[in-house]
gemmi code that builds the backbone of each chain (N, CA, C; Angstrom):
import gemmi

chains = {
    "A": [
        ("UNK", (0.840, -1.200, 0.000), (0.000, 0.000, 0.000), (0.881, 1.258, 0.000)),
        ("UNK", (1.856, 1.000, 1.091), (2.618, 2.776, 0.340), (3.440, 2.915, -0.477)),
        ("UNK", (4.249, 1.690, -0.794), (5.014, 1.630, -2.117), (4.147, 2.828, -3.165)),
        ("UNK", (3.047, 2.142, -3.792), (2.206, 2.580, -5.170), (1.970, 3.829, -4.824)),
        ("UNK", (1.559, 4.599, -3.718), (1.227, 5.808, -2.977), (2.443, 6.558, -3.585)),
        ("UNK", (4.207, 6.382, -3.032), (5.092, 6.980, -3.154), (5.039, 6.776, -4.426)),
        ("UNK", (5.515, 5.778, -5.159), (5.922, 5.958, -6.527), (4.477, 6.938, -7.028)),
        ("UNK", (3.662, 7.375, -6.908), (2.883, 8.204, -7.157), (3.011, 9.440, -7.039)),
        ("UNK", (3.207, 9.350, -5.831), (3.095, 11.050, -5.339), (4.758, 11.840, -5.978)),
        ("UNK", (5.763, 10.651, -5.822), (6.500, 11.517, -6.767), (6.830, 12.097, -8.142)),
        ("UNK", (6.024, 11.614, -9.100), (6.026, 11.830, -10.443), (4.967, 13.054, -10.162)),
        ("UNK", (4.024, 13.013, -9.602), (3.079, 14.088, -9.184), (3.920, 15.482, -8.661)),
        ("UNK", (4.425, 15.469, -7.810), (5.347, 16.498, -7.396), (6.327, 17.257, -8.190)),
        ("UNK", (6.837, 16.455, -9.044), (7.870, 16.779, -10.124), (6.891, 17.370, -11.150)),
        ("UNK", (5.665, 16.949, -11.325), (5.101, 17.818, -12.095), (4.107, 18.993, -12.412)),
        ("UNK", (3.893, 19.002, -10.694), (3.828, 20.067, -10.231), (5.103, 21.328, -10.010)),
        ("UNK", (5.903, 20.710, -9.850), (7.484, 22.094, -9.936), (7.483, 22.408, -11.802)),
        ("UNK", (6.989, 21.846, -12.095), (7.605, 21.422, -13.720), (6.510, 22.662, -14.312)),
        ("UNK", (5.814, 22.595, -13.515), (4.181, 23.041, -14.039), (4.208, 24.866, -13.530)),
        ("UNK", (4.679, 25.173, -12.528), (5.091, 25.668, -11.726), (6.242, 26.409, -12.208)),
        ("UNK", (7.039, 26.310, -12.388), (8.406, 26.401, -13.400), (7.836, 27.151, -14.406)),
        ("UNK", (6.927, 26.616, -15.465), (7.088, 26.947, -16.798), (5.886, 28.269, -16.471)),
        ("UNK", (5.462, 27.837, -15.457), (4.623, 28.978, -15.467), (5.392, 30.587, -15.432)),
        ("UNK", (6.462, 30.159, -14.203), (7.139, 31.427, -13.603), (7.709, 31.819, -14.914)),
        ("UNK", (8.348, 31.133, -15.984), (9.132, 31.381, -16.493), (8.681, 32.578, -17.615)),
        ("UNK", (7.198, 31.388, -18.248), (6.343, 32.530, -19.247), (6.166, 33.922, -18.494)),
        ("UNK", (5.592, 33.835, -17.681), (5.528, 35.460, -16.861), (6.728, 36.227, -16.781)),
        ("UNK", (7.703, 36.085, -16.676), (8.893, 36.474, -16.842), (9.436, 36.814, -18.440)),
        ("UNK", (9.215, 35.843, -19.146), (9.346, 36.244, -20.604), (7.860, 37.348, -21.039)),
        ("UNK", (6.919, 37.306, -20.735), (5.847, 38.047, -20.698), (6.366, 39.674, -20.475)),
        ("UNK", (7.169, 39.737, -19.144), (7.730, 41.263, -18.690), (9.016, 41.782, -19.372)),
        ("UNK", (9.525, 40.786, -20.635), (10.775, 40.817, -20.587), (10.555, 41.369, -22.050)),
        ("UNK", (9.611, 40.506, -22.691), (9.664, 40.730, -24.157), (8.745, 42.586, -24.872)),
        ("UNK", (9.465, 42.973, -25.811), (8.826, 44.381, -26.243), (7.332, 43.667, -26.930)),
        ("UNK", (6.451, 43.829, -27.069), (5.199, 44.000, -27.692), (5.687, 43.819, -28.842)),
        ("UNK", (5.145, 42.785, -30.224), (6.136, 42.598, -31.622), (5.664, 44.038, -32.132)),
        ("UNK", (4.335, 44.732, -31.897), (3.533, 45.493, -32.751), (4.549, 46.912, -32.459)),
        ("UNK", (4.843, 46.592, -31.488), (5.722, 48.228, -30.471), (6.920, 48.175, -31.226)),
        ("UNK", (7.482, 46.908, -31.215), (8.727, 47.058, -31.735), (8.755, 47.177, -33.300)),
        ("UNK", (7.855, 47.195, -33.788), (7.881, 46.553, -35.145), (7.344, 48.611, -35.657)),
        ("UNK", (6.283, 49.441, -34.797), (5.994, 50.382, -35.305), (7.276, 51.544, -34.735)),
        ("UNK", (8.023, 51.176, -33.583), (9.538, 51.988, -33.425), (9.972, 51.757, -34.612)),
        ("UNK", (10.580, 50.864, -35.101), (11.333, 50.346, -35.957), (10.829, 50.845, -37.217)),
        ("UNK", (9.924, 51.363, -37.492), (9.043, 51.164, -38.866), (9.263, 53.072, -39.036)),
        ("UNK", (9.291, 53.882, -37.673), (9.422, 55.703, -37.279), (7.900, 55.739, -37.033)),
        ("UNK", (6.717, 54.614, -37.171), (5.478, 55.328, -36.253), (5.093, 56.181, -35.599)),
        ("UNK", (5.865, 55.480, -34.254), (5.852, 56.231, -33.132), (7.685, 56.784, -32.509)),
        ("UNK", (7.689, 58.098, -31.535), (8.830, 58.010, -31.651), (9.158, 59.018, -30.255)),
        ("UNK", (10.307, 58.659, -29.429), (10.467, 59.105, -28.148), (10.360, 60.874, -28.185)),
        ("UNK", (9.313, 61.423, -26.966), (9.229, 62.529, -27.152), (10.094, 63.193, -25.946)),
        ("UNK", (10.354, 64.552, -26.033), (11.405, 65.154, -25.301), (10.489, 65.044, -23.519)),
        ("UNK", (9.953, 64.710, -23.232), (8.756, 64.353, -21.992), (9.229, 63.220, -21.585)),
        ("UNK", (9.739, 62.308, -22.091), (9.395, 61.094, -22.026), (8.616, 59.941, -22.009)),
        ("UNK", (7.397, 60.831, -23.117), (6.238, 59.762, -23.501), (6.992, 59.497, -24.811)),
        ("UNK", (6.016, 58.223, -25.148), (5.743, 57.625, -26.758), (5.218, 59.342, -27.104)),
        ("UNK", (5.375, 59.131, -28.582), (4.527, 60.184, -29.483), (4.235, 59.379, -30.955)),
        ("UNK", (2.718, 59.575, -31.370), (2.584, 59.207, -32.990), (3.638, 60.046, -34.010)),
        ("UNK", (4.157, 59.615, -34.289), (4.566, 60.459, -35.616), (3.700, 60.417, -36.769)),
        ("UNK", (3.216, 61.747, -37.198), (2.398, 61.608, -38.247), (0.846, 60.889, -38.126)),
        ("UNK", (-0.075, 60.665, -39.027), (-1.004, 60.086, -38.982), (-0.989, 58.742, -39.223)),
        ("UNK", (-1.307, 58.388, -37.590), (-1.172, 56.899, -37.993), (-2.762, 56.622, -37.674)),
        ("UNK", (-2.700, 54.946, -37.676), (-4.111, 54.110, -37.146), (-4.602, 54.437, -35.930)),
        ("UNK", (-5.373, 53.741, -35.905), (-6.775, 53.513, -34.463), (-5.336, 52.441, -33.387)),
        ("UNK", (-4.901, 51.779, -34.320), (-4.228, 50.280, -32.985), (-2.654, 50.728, -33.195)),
        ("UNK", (-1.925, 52.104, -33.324), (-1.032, 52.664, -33.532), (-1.122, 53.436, -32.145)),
        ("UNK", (-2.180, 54.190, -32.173), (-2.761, 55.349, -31.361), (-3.042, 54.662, -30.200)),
        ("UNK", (-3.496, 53.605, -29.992), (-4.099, 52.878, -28.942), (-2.993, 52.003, -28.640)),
        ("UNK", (-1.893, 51.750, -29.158), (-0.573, 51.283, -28.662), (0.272, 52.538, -27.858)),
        ("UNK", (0.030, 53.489, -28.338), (1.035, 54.432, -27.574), (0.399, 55.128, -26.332)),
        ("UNK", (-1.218, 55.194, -26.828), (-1.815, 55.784, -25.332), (-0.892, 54.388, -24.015)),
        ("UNK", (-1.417, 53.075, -24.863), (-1.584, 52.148, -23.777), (-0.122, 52.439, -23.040)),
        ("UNK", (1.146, 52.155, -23.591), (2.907, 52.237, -23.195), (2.723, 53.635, -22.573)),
        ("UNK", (1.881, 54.361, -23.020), (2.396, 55.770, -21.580), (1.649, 55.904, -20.805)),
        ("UNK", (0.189, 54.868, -20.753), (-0.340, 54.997, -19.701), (0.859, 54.207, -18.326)),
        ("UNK", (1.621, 52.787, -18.848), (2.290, 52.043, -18.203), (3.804, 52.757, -17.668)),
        ("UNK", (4.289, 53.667, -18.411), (5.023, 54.533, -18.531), (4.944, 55.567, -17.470)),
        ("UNK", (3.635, 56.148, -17.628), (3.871, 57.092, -16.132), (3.472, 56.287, -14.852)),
        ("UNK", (2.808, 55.634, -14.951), (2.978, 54.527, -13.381), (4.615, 54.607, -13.094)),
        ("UNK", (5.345, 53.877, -14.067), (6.496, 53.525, -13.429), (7.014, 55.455, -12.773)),
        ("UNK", (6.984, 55.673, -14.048), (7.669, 57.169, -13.779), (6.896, 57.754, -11.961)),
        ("UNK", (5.738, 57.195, -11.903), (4.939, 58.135, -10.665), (5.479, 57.121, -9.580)),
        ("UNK", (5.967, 56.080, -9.512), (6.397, 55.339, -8.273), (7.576, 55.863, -8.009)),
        ("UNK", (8.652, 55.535, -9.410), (9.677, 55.899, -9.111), (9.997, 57.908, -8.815)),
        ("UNK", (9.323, 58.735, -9.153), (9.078, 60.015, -8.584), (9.323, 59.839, -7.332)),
        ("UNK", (7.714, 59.202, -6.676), (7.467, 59.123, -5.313), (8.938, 59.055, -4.687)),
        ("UNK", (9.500, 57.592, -5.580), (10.469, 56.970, -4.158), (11.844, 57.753, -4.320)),
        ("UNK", (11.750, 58.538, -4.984), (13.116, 59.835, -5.470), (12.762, 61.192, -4.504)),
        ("UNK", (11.698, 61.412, -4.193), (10.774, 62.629, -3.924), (11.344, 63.538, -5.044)),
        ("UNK", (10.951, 63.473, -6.470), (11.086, 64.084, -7.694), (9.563, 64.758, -7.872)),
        ("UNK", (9.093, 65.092, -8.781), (8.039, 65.537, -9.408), (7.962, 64.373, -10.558)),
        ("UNK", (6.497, 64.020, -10.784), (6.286, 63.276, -12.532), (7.151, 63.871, -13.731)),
        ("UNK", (7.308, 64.680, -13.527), (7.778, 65.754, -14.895), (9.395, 65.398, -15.135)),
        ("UNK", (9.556, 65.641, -14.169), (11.382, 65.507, -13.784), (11.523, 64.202, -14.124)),
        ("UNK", (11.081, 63.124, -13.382), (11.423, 61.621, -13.397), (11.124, 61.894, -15.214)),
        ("UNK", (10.192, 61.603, -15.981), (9.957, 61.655, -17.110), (11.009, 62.374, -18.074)),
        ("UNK", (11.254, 63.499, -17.842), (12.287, 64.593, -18.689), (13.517, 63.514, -18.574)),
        ("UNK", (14.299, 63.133, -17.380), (15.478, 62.021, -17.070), (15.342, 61.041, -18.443)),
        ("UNK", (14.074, 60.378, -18.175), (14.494, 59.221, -18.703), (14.282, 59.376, -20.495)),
        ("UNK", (13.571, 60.679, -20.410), (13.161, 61.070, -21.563), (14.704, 61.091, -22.354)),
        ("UNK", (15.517, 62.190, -21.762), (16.452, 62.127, -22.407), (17.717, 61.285, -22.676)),
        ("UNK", (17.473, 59.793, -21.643), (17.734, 59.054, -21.965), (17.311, 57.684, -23.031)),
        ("UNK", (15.986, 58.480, -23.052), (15.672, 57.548, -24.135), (16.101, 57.824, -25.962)),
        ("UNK", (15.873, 59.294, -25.567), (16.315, 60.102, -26.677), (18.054, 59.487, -27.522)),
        ("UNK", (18.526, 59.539, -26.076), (20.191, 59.215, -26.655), (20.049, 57.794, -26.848)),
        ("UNK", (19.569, 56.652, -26.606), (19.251, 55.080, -26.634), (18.540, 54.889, -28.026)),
        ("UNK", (18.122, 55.929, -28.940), (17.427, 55.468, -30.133), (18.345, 54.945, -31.090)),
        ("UNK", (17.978, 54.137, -31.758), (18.378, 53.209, -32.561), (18.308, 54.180, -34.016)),
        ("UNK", (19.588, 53.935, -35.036), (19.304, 54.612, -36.293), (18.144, 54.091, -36.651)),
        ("UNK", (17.857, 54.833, -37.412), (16.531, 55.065, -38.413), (15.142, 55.650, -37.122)),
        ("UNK", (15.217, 55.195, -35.751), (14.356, 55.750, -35.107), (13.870, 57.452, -34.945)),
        ("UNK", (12.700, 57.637, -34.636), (12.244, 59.174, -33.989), (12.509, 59.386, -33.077)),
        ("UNK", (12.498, 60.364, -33.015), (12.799, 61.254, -31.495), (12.212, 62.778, -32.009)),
        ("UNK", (11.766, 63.452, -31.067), (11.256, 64.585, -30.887), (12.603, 65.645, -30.838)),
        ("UNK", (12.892, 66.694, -31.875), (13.615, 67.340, -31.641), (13.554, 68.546, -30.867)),
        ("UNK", (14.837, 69.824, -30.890), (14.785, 70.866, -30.297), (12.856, 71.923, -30.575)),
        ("UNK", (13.263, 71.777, -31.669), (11.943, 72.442, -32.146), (10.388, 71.971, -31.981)),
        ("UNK", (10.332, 70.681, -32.100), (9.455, 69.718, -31.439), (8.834, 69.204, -32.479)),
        ("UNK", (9.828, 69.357, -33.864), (9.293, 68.109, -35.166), (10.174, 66.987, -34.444)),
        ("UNK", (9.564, 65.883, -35.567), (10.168, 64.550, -35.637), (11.525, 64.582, -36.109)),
        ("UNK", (12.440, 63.799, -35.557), (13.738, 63.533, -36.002), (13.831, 62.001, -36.177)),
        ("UNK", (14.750, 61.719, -37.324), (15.648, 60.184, -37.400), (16.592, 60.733, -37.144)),
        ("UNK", (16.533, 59.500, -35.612), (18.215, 59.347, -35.303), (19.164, 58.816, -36.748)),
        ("UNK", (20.284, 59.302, -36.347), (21.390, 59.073, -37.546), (22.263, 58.313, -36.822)),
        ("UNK", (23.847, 58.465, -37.437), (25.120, 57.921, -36.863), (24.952, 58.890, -35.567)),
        ("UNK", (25.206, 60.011, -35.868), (25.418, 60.873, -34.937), (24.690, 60.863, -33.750)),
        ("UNK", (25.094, 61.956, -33.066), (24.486, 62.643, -31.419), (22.812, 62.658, -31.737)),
        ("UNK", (22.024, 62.423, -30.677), (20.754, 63.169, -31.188), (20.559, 64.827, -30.423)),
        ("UNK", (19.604, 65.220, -31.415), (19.452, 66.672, -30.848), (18.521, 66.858, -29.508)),
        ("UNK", (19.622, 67.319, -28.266), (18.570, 66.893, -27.092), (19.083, 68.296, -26.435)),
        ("UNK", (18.117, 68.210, -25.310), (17.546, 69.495, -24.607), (18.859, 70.015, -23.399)),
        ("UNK", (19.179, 71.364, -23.718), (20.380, 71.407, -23.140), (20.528, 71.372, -21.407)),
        ("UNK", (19.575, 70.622, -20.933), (19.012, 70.196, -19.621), (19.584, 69.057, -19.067)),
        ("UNK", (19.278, 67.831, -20.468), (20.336, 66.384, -20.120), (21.382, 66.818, -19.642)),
        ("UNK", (21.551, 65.320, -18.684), (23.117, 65.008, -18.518), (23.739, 64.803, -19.575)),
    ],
    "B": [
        ("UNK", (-32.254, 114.334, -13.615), (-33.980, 114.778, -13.298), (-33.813, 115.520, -12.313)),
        ("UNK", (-32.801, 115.330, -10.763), (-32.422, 115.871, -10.083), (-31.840, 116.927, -10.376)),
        ("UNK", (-30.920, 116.718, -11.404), (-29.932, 118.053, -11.417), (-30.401, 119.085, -11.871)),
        ("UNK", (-31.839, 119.158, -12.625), (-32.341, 120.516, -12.567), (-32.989, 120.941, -11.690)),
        ("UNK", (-33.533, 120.587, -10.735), (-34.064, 120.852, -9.668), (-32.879, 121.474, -9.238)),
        ("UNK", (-31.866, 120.942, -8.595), (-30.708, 121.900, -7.647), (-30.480, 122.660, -8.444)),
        ("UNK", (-30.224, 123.009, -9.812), (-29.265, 124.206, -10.126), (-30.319, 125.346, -10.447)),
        ("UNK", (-32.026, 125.253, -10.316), (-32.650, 125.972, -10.056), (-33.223, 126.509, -9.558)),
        ("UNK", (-32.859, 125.963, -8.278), (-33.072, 126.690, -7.024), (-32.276, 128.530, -6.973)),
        ("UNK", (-30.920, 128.055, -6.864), (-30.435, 128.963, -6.512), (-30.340, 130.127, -7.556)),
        ("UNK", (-30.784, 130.043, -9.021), (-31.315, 130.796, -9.949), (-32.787, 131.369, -9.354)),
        ("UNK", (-33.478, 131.073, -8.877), (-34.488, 131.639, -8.837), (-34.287, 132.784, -7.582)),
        ("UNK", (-33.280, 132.649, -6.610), (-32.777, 133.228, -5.500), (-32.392, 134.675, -5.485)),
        ("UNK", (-31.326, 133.970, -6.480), (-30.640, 135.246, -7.777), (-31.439, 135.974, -8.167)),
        ("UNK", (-32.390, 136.071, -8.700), (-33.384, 136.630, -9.523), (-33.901, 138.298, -8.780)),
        ("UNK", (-34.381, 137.679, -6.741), (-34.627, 138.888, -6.157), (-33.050, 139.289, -5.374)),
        ("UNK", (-32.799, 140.114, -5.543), (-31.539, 140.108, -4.657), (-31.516, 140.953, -3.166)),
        ("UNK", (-31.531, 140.596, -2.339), (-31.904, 141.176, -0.836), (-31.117, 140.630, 0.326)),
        ("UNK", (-30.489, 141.070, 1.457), (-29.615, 141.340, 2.237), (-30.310, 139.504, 2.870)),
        ("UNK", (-31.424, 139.428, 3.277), (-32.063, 138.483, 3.315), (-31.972, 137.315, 2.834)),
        ("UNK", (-32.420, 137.461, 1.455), (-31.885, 136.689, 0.328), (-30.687, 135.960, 0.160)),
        ("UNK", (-29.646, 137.094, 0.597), (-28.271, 136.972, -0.179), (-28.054, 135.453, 0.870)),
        ("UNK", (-28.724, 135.460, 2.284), (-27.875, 134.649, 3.366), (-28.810, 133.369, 3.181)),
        ("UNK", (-29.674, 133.447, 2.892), (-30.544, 131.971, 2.174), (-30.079, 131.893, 1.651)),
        ("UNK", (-29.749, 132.466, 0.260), (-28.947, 131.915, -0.888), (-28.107, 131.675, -0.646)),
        ("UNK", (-26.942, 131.884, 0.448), (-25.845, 131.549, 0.632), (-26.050, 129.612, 1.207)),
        ("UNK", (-26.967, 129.766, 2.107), (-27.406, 128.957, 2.754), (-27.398, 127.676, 1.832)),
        ("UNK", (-28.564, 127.994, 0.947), (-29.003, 127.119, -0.035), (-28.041, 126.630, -0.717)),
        ("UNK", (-27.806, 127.338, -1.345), (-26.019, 127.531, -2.211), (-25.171, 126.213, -1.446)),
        ("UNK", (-24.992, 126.328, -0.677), (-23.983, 125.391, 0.523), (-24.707, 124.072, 0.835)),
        ("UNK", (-26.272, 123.818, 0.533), (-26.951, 123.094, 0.651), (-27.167, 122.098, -0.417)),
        ("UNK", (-26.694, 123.252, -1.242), (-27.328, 122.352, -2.971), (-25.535, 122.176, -3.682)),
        ("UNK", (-24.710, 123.009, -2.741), (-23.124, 122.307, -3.093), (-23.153, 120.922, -2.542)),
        ("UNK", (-23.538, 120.860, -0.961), (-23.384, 119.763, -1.078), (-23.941, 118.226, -1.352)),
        ("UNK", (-25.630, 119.234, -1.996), (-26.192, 117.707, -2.398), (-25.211, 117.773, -3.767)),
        ("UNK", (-24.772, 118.661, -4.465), (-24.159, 118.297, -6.111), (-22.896, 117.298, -5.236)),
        ("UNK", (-21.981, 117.718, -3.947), (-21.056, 116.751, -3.925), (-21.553, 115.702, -3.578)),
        ("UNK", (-22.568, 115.050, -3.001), (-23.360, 113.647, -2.821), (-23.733, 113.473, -4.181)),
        ("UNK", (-24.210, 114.349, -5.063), (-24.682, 113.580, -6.163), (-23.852, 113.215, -6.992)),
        ("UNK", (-22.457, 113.747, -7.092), (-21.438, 113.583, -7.938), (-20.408, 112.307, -7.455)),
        ("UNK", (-20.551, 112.441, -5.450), (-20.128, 111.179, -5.084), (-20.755, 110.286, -5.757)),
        ("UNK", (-21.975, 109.889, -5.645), (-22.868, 108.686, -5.731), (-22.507, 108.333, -7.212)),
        ("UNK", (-22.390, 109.505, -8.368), (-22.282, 109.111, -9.579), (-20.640, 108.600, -9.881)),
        ("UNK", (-19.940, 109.389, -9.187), (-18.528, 108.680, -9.191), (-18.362, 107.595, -8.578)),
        ("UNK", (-18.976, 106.986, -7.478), (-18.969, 105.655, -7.062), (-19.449, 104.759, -8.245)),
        ("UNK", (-20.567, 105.037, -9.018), (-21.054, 104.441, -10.067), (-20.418, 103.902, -10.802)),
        ("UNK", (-19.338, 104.861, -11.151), (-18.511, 105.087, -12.701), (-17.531, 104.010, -11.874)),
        ("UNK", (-17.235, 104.435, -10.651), (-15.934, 103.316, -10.143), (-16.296, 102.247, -9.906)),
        ("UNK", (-17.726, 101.720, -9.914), (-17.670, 100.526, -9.705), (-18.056, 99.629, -11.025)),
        ("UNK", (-18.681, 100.449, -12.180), (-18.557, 100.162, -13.153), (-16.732, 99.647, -13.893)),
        ("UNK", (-16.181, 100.977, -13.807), (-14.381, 100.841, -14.155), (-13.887, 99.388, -13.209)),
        ("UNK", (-14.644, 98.808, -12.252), (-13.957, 98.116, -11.397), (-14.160, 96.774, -11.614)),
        ("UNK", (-15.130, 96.897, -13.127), (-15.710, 94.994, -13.251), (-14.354, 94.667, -13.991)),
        ("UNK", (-13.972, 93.894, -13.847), (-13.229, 93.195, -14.652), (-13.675, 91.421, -15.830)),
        ("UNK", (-13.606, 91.923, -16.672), (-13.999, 91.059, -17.592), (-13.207, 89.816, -17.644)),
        ("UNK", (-13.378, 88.490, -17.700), (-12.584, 87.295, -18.028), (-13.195, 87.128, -19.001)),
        ("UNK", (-12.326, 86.202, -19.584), (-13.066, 85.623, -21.178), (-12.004, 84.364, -21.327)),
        ("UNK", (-12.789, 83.239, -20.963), (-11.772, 82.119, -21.306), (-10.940, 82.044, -22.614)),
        ("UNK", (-9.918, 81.492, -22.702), (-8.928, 81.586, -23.678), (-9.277, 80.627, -24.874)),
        ("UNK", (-9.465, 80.225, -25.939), (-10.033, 79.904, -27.089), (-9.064, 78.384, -27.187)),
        ("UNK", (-7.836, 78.737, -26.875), (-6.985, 77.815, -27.089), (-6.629, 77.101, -25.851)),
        ("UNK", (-6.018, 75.695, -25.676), (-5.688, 75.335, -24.280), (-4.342, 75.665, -23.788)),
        ("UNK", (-4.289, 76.199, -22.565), (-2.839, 76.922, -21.829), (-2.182, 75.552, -21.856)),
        ("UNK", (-1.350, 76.159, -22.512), (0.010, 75.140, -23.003), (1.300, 75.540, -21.494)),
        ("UNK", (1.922, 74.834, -20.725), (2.630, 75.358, -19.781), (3.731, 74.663, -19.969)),
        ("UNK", (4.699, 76.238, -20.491), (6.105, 75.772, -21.017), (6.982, 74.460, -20.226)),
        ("UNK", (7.155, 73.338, -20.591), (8.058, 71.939, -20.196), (9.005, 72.489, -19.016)),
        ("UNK", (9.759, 73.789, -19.329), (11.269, 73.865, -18.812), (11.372, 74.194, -17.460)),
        ("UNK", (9.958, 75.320, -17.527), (9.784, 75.737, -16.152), (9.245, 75.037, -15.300)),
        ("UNK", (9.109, 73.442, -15.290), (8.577, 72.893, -14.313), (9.729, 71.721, -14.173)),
        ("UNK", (11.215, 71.584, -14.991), (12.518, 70.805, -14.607), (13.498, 71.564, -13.931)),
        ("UNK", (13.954, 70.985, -13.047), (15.026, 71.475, -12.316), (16.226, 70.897, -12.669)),
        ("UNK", (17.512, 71.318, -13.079), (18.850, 70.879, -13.574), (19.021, 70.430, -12.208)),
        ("UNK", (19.824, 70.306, -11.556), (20.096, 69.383, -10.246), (19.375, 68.665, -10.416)),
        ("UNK", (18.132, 68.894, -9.887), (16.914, 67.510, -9.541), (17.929, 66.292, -11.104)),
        ("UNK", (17.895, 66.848, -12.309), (17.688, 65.683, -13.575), (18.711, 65.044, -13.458)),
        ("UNK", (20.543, 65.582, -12.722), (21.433, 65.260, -12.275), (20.936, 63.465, -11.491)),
        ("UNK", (20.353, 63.977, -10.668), (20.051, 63.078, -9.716), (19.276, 61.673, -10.264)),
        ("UNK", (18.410, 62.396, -10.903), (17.549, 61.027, -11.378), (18.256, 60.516, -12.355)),
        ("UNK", (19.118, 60.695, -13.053), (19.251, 60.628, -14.344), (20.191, 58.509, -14.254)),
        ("UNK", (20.340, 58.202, -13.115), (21.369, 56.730, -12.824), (20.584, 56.059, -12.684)),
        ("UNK", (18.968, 56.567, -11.623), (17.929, 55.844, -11.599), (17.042, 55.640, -12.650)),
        ("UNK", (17.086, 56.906, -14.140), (16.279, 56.509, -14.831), (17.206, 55.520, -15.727)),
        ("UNK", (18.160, 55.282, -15.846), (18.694, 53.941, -16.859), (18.460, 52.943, -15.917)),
        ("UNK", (18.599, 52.688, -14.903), (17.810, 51.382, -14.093), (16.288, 51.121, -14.809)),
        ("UNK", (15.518, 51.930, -14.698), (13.971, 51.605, -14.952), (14.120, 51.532, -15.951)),
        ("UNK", (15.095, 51.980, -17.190), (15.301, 51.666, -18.695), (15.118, 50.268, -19.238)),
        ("UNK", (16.177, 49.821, -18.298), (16.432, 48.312, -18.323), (16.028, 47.369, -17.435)),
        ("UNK", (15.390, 47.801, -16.846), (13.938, 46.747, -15.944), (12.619, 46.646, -16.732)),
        ("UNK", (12.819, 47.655, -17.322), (11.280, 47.386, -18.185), (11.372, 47.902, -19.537)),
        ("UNK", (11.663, 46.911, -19.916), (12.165, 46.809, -21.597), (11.093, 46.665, -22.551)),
        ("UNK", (9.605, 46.389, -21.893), (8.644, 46.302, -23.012), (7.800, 47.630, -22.678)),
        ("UNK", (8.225, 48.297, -21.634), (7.512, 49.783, -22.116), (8.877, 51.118, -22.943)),
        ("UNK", (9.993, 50.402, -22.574), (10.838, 51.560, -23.274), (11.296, 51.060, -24.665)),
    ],
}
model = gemmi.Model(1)
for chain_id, residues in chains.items():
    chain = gemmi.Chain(chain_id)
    for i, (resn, *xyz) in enumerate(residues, 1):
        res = gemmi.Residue()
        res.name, res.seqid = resn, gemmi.SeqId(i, " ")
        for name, pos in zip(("N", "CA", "C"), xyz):
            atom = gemmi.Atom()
            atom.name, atom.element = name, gemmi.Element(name[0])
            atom.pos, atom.b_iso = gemmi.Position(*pos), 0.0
            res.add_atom(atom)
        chain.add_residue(res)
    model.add_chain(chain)
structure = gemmi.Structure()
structure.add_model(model)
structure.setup_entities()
């Protein structure tokens, strides 16, 4: 009687960690991976980092363009409003920071919001940023 | 409607002239100066409280509030190590 019990309960257990495991793991690849549509409309100059540190449409785009970038800056200022809080910064400030770090992190061919507040493609070069950055 | 009433009083005063007279009329005179300075108060209070409305008129366009004046250079100093941390913690919103 407990032989069959054990040899039971351990294949059970193992596949419960197993189960367990793959779960943690997807959730983790879930937080890890860019959105294909996000990466695919950066990549494309869609949308493109604004001197704020929101997303911005470039140009006239779609309904699920528009509704991709509301959604990333709704998620965007959360982070920015925690991390404020735990800085004792202002929203604005935390945002402008990372703004202009996002600005310098663009990839050629990407947008960015310039001095003037048209659209820019990043090039080889520097991008044109606000004489505020570090 | 008033103001001809006072300024014809003391015309009609004028008219007989007598030692009598002269000190009523003086009287009056001093009476009807100072209803003209009550009446000229009351109308200058008017005018000043008219001059004193001030008109608003909402703005047509929405108040845009310049970016710069609400960053502080120090403060961006500061954040600026913590914002490449959150850069690279959360890679599917940046």
């Amino acid at each position: 009687m407990r032989t069959p019990l054990k040899t039971f309960a351990a294949p059970a257990a193992l596949a419960l960690v197993a189960a367990l495991g793959g779960l943690g793991l997807s959730v983790a690849a879930g937080a890890q991976a860019r959105d294909p549509a996000y990466a695919a409309a950066k990549a494309a100059g869609q949308v493109g980092e604004k001197r704020d540190g929101y997303l911005g449409v470039v140009g006239t785009q779609g309904a699920d363009i528009q509704a991709l970038v509301r959604d990333i800056n709704n998620k965007r200022r959360a982070v920015y409003t925690s991390k404020a809080a735990s800085l004792s910064s202002t929203i604005d400030e935390y945002a402008f920071t990372t703004g202009c770090r996002l600005i310098l992190e663009t990839s050629s061919g990407e947008k960015y919001q310039g001095l003037d507040g048209s659209w820019k493609t990043r090039g080889a070069g520097a991008p044109e940023r606000d004489a505020k950055c570090p | 409607m008033t103001t001809l009433e006072l300024t014809a009083r003391p015309k009609a005063a004028r008219s007989a002239p007598s030692s009598r007279s002269r000190t009523l009329d003086k009287q009056q005179g001093k009476r009807s100066v100072m209803r003209t300075m009550g009446l000229a108060g009351a109308v200058g209070g008017v005018i000043f409280l008219l001059a004193g409305c001030v008109n608003v008129t909402a703005p047509d366009k929405p108040i845009v509030i310049e970016l710069n004046i609400n960053i502080r250079q120090e403060v961006i100093y500061r954040l600026d190590a913590d914002a490449a941390n959150t850069i690279e913690e959360n890679p599917e919103i940046f």
